[in-house]
N, C-alpha and C positions, 0 to 999 in steps of 0.2 A: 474409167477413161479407156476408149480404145485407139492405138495406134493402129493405119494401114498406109499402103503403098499401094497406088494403080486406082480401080472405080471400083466403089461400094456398090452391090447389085441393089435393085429395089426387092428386099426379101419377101414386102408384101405384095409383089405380083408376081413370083413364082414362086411355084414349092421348091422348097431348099432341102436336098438331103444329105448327111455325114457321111459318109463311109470312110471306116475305119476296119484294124483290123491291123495281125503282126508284124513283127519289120522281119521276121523270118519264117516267111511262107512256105508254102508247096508250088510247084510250080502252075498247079489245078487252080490255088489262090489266087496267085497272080494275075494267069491266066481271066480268072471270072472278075478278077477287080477290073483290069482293065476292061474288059466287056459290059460288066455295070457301069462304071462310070462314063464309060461313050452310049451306051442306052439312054442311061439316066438324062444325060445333056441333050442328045439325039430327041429325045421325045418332049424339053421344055425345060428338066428341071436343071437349077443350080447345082454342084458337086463341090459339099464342104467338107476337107480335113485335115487333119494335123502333118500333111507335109514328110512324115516322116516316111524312113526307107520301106521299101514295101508294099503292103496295101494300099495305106493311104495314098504313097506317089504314084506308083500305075497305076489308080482311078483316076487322079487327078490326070495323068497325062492322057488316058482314056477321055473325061471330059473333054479335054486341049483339042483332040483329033476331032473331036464332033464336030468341035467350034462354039463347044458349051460356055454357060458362067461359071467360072469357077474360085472357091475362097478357101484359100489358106489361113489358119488360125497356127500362130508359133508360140512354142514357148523359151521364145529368146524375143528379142527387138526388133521389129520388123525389119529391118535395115542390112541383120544379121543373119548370111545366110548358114545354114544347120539343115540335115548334116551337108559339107562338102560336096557331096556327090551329086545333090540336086540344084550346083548353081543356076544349070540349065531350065530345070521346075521352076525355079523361084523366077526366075526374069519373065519366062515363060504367062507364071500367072501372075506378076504385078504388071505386066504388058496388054494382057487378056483379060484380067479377073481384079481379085485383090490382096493382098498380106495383110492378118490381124494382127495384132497381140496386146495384149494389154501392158505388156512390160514396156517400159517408156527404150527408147531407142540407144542400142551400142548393149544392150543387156546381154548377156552371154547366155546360152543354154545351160540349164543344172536339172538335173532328175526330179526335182522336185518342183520344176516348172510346169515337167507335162501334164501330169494328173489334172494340175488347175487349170490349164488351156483345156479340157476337156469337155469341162462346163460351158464352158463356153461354142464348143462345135455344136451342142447339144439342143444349145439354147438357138443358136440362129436357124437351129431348122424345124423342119414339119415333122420329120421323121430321122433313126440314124439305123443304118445298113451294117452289120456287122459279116464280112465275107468267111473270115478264118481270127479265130481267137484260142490258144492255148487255157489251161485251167488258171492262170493269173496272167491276165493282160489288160492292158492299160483299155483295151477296145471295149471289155467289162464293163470299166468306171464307165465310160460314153455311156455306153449300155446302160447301166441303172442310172445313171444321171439325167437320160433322157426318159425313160420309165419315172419317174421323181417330175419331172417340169413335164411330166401329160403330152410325153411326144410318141408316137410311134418306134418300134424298134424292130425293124429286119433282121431277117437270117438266110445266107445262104448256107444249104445243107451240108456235111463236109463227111469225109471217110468215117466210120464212126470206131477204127484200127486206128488211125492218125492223133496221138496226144497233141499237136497243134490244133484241132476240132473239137478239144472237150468242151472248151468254153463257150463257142458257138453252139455248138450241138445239144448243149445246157441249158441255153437260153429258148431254144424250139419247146424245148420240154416245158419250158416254164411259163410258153404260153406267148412267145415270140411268133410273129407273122414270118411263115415260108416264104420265100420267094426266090424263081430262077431266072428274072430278066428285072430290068430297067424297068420297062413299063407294067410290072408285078408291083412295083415298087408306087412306083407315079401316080397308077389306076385308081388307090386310097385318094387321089386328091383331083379328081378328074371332075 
């Protein structure tokens, strides 16, 4: 069962892509998320992530600006906004877009929520965009969870000095699709 808030996109008439990635970026991160995630929507596609501080929220707010679709997947109740800081996000895209979750509603966040909401970003899209990932991040799990269900997996390229880029930079090596815009990203589904 999924829980959401706001309009369910039709996922099978655009490509939907995740982009994820650390709640403690570089400001190069940030910077490129929010520029993918306004490309990504700028040029057609959906912008799916997990909401959290970071990459995931300035893509999402990047989509926002385009005037993209864009879906939240939480791992709390949809109802429940997590963290604090993005009340603004969350109204934003249950006004604009939509709030998933599978956790039935009033559910609290717990560390062990996010991992499994992850499956789930992975699974409503075409592809997932990983910007900046350290050598253990939750953007990983996306990452091979979307590799596992036959999805595509982005990378944008990162400092290769930066321990917040090992993860990402791990994943080029292993055979992850480069890419430095939006429509690098899109172009697989053109």
């Amino acid at each position: 069962v999924l829980y959401y808030k706001g309009t369910v996109p039709a996922f099978d008439e655009l490509p939907a892509i995740g982009v994820v990635g650390t709640r403690k970026a570089s400001v190069y991160g940030l910077t490129t998320a929010k520029r993918m995630g306004y490309q990504i929507a700028a040029c057609g596609g959906c912008v799916v992530s997990g909401m959290a501080t970071g990459i995931d929220g300035v893509a999402m707010k990047g989509a926002l600006t385009a005037g993209g679709t864009v879906v939240g997947v939480l791992g709390c109740g949809a109802d429940v906004i997590y963290p604090a800081s993005n009340k603004v996000l969350f109204h934003d895209t249950e006004q604009y877009g939509c709030l998933l979750s599978e956790f039935p509603p009033g559910t609290p966040p717990a560390k062990w929520n996010f991992p499994k909401r992850n499956r789930i970003i992975s699974g409503l899209c075409n592809g997932v965009l990983v910007v900046e990932a350290p050598e253990k991040s939750g953007a990983l799990i996306t990452a091979r969870l979307a590799a596992e269900q036959g999805r595509d997996v982005f990378v944008v390229p990162g400092n290769i000095d930066m321990p917040s880029f090992v993860g990402s930079n791990r994943l080029l090596r292993d055979g992850a699709i480069m890419v430095s815009s939006g429509w690098d990203v899109l172009s697989e589904y053109e």
